[in-house]
TIMARVO-816164 format. One record per atom (N, C-alpha, C): residue number from 1; x, y, z. Coordinates in steps of 0.2 Angstrom, whole numbers, plus 5000, padded with zeros to 4 digits. Layout:
<rs>
num|px|py|pz
NUM|X|Y|Z
...
</rs>
This chain:
<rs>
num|px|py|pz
1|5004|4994|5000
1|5000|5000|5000
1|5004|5006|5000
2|5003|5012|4998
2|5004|5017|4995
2|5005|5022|5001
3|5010|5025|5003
3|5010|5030|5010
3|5008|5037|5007
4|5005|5042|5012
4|5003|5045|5009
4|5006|5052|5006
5|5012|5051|5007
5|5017|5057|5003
5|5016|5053|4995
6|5018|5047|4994
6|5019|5044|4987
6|5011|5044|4984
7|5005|5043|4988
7|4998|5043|4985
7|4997|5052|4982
8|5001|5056|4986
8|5001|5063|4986
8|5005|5067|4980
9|5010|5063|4978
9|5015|5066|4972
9|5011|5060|4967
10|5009|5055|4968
10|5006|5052|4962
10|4999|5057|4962
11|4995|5060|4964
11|4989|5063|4961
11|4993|5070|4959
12|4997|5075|4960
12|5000|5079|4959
12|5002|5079|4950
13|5006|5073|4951
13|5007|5070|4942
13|5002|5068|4936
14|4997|5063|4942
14|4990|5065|4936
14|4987|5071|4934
15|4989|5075|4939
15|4984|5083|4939
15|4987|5086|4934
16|4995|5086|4934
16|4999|5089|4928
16|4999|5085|4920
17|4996|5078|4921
17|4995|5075|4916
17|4987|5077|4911
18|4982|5080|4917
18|4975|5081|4915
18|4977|5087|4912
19|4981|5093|4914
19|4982|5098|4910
19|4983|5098|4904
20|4988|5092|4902
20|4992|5092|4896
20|4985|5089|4891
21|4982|5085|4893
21|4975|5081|4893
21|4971|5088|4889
22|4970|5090|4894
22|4965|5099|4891
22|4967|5102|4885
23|4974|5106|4887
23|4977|5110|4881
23|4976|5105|4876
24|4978|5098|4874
24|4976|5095|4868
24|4971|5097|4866
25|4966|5095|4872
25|4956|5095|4867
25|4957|5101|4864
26|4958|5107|4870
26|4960|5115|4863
26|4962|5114|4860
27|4970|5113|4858
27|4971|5113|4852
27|4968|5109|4846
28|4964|5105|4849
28|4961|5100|4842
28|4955|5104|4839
29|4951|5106|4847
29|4946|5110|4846
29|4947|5114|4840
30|4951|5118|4841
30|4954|5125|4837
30|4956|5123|4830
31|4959|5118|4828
31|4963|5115|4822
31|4955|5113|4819
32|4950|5109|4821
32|4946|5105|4817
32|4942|5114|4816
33|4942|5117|4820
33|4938|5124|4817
33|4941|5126|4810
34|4946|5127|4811
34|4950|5131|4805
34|4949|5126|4800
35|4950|5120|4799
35|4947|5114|4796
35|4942|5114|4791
36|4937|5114|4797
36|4931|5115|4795
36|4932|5121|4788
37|4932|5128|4793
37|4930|5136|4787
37|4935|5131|4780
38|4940|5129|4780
38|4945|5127|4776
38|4940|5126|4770
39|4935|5118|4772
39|4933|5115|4769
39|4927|5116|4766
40|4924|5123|4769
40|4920|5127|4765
40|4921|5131|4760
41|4928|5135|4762
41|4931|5137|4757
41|4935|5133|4750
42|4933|5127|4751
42|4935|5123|4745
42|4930|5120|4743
43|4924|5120|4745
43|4917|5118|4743
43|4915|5126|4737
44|4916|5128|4739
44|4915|5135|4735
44|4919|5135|4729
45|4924|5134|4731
45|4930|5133|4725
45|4929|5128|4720
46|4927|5122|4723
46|4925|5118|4721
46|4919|5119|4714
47|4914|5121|4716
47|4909|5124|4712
47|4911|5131|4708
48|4913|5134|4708
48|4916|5138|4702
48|4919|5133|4698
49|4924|5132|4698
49|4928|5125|4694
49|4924|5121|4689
50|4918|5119|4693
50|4912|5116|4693
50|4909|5119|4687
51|4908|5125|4687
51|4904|5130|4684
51|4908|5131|4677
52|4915|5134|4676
52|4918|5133|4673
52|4920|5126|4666
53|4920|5121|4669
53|4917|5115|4666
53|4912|5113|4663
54|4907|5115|4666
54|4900|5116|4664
54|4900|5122|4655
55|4901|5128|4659
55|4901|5133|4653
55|4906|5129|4647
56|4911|5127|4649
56|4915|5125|4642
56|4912|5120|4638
57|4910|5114|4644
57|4906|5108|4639
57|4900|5109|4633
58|4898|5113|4638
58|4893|5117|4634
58|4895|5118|4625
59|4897|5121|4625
59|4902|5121|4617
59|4904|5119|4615
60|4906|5113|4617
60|4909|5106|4613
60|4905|5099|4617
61|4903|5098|4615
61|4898|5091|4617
61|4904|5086|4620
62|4902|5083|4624
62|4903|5078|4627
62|4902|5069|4624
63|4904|5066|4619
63|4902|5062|4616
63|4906|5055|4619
64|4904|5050|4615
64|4908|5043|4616
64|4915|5044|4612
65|4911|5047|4606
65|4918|5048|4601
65|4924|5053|4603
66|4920|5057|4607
66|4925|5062|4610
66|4928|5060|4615
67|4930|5053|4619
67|4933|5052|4623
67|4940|5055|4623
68|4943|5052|4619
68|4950|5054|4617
68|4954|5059|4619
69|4949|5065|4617
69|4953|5069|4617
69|4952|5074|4624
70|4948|5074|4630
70|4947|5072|4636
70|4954|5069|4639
71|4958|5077|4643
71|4963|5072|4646
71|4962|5068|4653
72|4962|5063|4653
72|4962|5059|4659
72|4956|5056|4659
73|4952|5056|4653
73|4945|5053|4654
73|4947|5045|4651
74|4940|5041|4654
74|4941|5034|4656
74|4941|5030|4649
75|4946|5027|4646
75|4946|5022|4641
75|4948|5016|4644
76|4945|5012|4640
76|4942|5006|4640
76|4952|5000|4636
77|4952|4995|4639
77|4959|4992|4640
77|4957|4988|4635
78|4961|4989|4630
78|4961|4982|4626
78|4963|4977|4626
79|4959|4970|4624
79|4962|4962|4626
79|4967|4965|4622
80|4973|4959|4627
80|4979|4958|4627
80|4984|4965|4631
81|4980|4969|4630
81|4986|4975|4634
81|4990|4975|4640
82|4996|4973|4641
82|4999|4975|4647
82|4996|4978|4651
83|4994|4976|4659
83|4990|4978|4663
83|4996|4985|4667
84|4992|4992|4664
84|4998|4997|4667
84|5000|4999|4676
85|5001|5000|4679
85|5001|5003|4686
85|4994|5008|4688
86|4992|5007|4694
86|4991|5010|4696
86|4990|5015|4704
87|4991|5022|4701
87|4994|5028|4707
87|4991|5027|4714
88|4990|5027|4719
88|4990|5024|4726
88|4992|5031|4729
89|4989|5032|4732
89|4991|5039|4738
89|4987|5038|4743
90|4990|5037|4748
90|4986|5035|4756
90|4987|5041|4760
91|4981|5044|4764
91|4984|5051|4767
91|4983|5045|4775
92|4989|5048|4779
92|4990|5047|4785
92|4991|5052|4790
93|4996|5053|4794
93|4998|5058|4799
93|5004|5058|4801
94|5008|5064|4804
94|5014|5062|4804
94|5016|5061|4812
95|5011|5063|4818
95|5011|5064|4822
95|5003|5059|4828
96|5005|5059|4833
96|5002|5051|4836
96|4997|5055|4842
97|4994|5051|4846
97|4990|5050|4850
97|4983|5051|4846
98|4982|5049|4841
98|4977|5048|4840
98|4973|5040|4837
99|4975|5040|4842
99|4970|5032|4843
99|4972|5026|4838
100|4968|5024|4833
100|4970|5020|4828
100|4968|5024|4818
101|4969|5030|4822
101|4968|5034|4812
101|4974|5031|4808
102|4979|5029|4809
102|4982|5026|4804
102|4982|5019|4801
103|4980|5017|4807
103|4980|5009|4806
103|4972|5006|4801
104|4967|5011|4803
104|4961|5010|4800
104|4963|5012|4791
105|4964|5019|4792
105|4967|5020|4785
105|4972|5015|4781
106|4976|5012|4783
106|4980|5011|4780
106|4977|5003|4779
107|4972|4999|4784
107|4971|4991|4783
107|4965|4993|4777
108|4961|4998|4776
108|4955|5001|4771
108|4960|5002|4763
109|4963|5005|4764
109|4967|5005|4758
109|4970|4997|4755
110|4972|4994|4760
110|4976|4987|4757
110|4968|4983|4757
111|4962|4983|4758
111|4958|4979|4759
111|4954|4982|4748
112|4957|4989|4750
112|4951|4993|4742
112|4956|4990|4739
113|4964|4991|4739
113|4970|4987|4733
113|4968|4978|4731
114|4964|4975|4737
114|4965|4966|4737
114|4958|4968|4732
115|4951|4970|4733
115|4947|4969|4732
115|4944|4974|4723
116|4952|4979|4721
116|4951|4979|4716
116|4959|4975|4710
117|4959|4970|4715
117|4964|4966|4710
117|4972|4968|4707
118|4972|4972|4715
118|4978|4978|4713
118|4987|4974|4715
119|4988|4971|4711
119|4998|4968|4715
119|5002|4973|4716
120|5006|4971|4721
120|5007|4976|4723
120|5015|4978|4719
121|5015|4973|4715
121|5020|4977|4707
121|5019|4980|4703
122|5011|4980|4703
122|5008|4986|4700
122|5004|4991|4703
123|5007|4990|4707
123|5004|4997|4710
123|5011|5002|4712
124|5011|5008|4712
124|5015|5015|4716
124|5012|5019|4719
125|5014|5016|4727
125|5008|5020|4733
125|5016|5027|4736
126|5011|5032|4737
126|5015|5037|4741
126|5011|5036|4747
127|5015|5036|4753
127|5011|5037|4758
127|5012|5045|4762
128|5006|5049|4763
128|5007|5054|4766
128|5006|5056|4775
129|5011|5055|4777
129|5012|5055|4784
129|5018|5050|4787
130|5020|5051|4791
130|5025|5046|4792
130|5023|5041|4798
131|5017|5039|4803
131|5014|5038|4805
131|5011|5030|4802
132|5009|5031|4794
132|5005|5028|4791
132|5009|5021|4788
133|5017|5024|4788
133|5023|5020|4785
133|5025|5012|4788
134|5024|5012|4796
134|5025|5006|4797
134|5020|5001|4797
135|5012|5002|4796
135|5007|4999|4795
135|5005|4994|4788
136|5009|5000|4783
136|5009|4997|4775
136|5017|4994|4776
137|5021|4995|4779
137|5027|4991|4777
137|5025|4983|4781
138|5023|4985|4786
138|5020|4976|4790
138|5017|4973|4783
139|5015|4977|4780
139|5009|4972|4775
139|5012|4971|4770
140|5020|4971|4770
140|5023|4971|4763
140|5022|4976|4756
141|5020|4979|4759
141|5018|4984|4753
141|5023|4989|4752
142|5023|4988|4745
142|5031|4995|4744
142|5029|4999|4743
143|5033|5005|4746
143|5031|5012|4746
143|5037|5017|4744
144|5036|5018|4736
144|5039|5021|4731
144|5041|5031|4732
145|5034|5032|4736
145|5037|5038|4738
145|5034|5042|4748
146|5037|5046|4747
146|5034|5050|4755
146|5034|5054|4757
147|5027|5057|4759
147|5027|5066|4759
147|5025|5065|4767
148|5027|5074|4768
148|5026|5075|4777
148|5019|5082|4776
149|5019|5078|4779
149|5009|5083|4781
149|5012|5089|4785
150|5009|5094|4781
150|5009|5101|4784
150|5008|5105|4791
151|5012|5107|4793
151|5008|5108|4803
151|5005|5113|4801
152|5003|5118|4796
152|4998|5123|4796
152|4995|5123|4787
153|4988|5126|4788
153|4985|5126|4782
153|4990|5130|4777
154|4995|5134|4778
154|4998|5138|4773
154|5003|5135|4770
155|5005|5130|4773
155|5011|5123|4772
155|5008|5119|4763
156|5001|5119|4764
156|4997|5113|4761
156|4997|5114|4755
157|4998|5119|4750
157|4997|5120|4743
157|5004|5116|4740
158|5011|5118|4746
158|5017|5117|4743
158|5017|5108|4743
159|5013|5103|4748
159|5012|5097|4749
159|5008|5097|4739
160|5003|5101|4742
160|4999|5099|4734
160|5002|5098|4728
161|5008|5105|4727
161|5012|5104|4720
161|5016|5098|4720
162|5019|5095|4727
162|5025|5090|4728
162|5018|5084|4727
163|5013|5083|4728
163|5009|5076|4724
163|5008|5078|4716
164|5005|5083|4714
164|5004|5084|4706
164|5011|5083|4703
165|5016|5083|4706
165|5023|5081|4703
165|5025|5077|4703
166|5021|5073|4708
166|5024|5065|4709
166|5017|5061|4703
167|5010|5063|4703
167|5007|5060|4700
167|5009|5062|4691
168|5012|5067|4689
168|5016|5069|4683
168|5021|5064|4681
169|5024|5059|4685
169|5031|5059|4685
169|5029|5050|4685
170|5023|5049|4687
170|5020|5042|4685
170|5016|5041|4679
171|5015|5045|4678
171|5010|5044|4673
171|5015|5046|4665
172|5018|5050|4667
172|5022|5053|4661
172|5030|5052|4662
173|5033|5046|4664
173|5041|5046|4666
173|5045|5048|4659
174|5045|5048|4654
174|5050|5046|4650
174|5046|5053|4648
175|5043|5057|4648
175|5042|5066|4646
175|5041|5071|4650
176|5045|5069|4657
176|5046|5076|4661
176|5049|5080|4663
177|5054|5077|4658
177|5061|5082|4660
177|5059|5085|4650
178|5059|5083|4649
178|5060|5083|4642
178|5054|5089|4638
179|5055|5097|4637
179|5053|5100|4635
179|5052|5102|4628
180|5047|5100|4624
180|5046|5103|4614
180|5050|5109|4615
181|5051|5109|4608
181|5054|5115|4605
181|5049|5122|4604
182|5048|5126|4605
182|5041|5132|4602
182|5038|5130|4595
183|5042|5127|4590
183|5038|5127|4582
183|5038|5123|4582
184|5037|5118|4587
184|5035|5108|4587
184|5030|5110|4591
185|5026|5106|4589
185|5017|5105|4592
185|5019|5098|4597
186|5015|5101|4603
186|5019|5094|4609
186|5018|5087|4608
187|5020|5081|4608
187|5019|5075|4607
187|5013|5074|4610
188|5008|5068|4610
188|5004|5065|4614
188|5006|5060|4617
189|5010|5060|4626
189|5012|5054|4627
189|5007|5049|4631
190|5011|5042|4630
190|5005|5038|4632
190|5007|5037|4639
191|5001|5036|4642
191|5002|5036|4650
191|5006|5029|4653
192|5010|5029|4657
192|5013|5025|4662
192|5008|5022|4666
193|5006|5027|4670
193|5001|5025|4674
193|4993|5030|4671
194|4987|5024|4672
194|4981|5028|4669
194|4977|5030|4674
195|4978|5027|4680
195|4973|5027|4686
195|4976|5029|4692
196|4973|5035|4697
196|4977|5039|4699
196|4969|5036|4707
197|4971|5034|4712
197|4966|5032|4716
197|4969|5036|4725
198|4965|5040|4728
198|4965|5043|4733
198|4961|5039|4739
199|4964|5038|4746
199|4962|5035|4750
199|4964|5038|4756
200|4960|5042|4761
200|4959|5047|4766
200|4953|5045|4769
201|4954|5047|4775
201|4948|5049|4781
201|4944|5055|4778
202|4936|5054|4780
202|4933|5059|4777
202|4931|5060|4786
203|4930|5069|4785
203|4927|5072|4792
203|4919|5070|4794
204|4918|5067|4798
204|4910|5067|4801
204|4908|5072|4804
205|4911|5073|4809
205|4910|5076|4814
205|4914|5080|4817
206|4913|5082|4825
206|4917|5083|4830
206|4924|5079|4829
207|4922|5073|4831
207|4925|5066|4832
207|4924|5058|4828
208|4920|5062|4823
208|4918|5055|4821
208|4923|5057|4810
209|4923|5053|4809
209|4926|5050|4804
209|4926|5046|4800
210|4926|5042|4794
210|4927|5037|4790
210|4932|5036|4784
211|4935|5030|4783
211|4940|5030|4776
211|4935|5032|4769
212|4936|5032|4766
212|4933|5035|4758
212|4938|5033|4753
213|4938|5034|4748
213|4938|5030|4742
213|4937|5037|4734
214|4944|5040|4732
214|4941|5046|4729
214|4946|5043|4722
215|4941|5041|4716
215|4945|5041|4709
215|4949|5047|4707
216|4954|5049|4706
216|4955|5056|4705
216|4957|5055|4696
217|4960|5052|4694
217|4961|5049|4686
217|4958|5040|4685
218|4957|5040|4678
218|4953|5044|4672
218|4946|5047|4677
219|4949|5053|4674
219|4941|5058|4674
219|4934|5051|4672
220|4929|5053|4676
220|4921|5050|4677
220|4919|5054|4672
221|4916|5049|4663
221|4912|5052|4660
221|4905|5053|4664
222|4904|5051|4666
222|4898|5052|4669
222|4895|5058|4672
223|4903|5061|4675
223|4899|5068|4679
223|4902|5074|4676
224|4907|5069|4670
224|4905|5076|4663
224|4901|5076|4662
225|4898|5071|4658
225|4890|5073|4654
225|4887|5078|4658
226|4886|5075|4666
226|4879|5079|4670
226|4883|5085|4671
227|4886|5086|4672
227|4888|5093|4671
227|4885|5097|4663
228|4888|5093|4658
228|4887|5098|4650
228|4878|5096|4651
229|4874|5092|4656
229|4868|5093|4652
229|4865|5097|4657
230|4868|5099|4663
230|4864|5102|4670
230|4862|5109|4667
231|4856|5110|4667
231|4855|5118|4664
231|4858|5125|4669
232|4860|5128|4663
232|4864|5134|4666
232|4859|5139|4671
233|4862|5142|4676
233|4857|5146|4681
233|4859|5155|4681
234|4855|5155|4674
234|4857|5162|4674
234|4855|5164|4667
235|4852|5169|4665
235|4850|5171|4657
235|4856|5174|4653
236|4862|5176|4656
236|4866|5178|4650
236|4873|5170|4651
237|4871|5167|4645
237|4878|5161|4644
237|4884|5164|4643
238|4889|5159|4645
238|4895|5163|4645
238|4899|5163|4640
239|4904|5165|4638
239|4907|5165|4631
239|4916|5163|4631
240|4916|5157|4626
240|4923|5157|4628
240|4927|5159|4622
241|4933|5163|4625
241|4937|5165|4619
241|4943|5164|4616
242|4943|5158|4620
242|4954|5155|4620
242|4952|5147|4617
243|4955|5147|4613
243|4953|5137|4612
243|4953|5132|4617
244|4947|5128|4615
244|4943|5123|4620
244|4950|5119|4622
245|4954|5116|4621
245|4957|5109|4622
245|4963|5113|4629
246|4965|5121|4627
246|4971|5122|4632
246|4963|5124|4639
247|4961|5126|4638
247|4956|5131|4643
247|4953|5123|4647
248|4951|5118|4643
248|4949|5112|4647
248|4954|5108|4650
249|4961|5109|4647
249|4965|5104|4652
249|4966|5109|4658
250|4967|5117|4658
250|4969|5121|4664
250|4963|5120|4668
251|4958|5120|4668
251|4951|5116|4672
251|4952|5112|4674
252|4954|5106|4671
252|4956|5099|4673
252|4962|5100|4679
253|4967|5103|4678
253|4971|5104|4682
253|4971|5107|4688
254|4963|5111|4688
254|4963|5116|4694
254|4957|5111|4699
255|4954|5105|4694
255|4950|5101|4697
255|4955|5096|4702
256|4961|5094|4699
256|4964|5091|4702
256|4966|5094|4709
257|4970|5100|4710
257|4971|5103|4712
257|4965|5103|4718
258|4958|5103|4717
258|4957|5105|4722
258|4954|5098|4725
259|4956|5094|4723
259|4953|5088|4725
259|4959|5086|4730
260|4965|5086|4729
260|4969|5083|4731
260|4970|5088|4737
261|4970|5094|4738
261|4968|5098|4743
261|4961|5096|4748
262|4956|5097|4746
262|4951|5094|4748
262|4953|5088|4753
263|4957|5085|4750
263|4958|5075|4753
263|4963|5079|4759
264|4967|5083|4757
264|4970|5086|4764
264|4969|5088|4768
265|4965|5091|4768
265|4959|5093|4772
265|4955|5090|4777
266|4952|5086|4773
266|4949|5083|4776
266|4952|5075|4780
267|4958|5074|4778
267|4962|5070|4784
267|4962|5074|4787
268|4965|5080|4788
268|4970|5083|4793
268|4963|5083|4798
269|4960|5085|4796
269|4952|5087|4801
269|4949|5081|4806
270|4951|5077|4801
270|4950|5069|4803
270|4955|5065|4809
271|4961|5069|4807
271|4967|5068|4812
271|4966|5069|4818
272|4963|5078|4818
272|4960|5081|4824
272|4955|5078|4828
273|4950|5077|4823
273|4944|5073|4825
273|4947|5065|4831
274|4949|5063|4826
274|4953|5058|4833
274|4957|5058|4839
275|4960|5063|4838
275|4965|5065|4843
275|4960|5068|4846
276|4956|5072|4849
276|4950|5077|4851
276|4948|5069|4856
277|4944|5062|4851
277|4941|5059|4856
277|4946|5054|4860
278|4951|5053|4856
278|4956|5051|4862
278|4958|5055|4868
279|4959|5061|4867
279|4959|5066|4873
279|4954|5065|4877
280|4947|5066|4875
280|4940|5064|4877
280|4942|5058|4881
281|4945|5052|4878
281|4945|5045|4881
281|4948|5046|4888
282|4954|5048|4888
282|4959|5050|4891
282|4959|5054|4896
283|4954|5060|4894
283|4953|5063|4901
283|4947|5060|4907
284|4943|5056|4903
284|4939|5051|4906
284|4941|5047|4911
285|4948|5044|4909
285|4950|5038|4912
285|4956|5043|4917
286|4959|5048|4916
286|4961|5054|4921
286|4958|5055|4928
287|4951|5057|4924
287|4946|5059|4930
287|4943|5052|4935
288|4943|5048|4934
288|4942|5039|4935
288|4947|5038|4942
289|4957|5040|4938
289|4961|5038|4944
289|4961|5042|4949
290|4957|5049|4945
290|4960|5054|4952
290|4953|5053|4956
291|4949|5051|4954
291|4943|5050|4961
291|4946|5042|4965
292|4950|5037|4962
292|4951|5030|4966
292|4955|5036|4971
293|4962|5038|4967
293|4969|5040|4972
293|4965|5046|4976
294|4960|5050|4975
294|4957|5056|4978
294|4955|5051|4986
295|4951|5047|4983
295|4949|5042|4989
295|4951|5038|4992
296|4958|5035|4990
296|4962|5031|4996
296|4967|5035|4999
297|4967|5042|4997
297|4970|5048|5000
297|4969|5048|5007
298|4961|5050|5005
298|4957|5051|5012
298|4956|5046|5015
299|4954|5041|5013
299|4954|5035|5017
299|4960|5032|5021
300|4966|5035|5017
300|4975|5033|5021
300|4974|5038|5024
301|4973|5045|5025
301|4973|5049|5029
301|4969|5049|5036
302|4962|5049|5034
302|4958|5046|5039
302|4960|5039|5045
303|4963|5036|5042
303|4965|5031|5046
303|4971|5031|5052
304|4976|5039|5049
304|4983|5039|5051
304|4979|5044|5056
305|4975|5047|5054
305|4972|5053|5061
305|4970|5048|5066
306|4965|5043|5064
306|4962|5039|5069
306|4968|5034|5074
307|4973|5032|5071
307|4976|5028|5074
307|4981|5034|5078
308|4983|5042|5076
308|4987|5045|5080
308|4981|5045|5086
309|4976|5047|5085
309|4970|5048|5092
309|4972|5043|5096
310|4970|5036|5093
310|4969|5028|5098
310|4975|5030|5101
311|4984|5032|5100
311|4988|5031|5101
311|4989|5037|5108
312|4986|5042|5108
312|4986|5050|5116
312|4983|5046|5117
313|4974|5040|5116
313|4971|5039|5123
313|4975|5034|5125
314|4977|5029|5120
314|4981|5025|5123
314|4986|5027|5129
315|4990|5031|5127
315|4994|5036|5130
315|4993|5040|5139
316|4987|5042|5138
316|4983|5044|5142
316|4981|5040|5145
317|4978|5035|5143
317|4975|5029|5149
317|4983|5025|5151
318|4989|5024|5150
318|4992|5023|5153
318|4996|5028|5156
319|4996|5032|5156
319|4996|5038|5163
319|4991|5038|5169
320|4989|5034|5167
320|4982|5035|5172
320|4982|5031|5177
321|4986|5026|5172
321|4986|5017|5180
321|4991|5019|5185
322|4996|5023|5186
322|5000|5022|5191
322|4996|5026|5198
323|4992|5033|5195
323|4988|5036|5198
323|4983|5032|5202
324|4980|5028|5199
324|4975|5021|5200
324|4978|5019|5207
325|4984|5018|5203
325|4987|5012|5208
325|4988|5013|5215
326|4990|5021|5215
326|4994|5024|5223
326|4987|5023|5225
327|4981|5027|5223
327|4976|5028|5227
327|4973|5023|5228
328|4974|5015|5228
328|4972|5011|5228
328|4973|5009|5235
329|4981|5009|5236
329|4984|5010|5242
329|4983|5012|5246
</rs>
């Protein structure tokens, strides 16, 4: 049993531990707020882009035949094709206590690669966070490249361009270094990799969270078309003045863009959201030891006053026998 200076420096240390406990839930509190406005501000973004696409499709129909010429749009593998690579980017974390966000993310990822037939020689996974690393290396899975997550949202554009480079550099290795001349018309190279797949926690809540699943390459004919046939909200149509093929890939690019920020975002918020209810867990189970150690405090205390008391009457009643005694006499 525990003496009461040691039951006393042990609650002294959990009380310094509750506090550290608190400042986190702030700062997560505070982080998933910023978060949040983040991903309203990219909801917004998001629909101009949106809009922008919409207005050009408009002009040029969206056909079967036109797939082609749609960069990153879905074509169809012909028998016998070498089966190409496909892009893998897993968002993680690069910093801990939050519960099991890596280990869900990353078992969700090798579970979507078994279940869409993905080996792992054809695959090239980045992983983003350094937390995320030793979960995919247990599974044997190679990890060809690795970025480190932003400690602020003004960090996040420079992570953007370091993925749009790394997705550049898979899909087109043998033409990245390699610039046309101005009075050569640029080649059309054929893709290395065709399929570009994002795997991220999406934000619920305060605390709550889920993995997802974002195609980001070949572009979805399907939500071109609804796009080129969603009617426009407005009487005056827009007018385009610079040729369709450069103005739709700079579109393309800014869709990517926002997408792969979005997926930033919404891990980072997802990270906090975790950390937030492990803090939550944590403070609970704080609040737990300090009422047992609160209470055999006072119960160790209580006992030590009670046995010094028995010990003065004891004390006192034997002062008392020799007086007994004389007057006995």
């Amino acid at each position: 049993m525990l003496t009461l200076e040691a039951l006393q420096t042990q609650i002294h240390s959990i009380e310094d531990l509750q506090a550290v406990v608190r400042t986190m839930k702030a700062l997560a509190l505070v982080s998933i707020r910023q978060y949040e406005q983040a991903r309203i501000s990219l909801t917004d973004y998001n629909t101009t882009v949106e809009l922008g696409l919409q207005a050009l499709l408009h002009h040029r129909r969206c056909s079967e035949d036109s797939t082609g010429l749609l960069p990153g749009a879905d074509a169809a593998q012909t028998p016998g094709q070498q089966q190409k690579s496909v892009g893998v980017i897993v968002f993680g974390s690069d910093h801990g206590l939050c519960g099991q966000f890596n280990e869900q993310v990353a078992d969700y990822a090798l579970e979507q690669m078994h279940r869409r037939a993905i080996p792992p020689d054809c695959c090239r996974l980045a992983a983003v966070g350094a937390r995320l690393i030793p979960y995919l290396e247990a599974a044997n899975q190679p990890i060809q490249q690795q970025f480190a997550l932003p400690s602020a949202l003004t960090g996040t554009p420079r992570l953007i361009q370091d993925l749009l480079r790394a997705i550049e550099q898979w899909r087109f290795p043998q033409t990245t270094h390699q610039q046309p001349r101005v009075d050569e018309p640029a080649p059309m190279p054929h893709p290395d990799v065709d399929q570009i797949l994002l795997f991220y926690h999406q934000s619920l809540g305060a605390t709550a969270f889920q993995p997802v699943t974002l195609q980001l390459l070949p572009l979805d004919l399907t939500w071109l078309q609804q796009l080129e046939q969603r009617p426009w909200q407005s009487a005056a149509l827009p007018m385009v003045s610079t040729p369709w093929q450069p103005l739709f890939s700079a579109l393309i690019r800014q869709y990517l863009f926002v997408s792969l920020y979005r997926a930033t975002v919404e891990s980072l918020a997802s990270e906090h959201a975790a950390r937030l209810a492990s803090m939550q867990a944590a403070e609970k189970n704080i609040e737990e030891r300090l009422t047992d150690l609160n209470g055999n405090y006072r119960q160790q205390r209580q006992n030590a006053i009670t046995g010094e008391l028995l010990d003065i009457v004891s004390g006192f009643e034997a002062l008392k026998q020799p007086r007994r005694y004389k007057a006995a006499r």
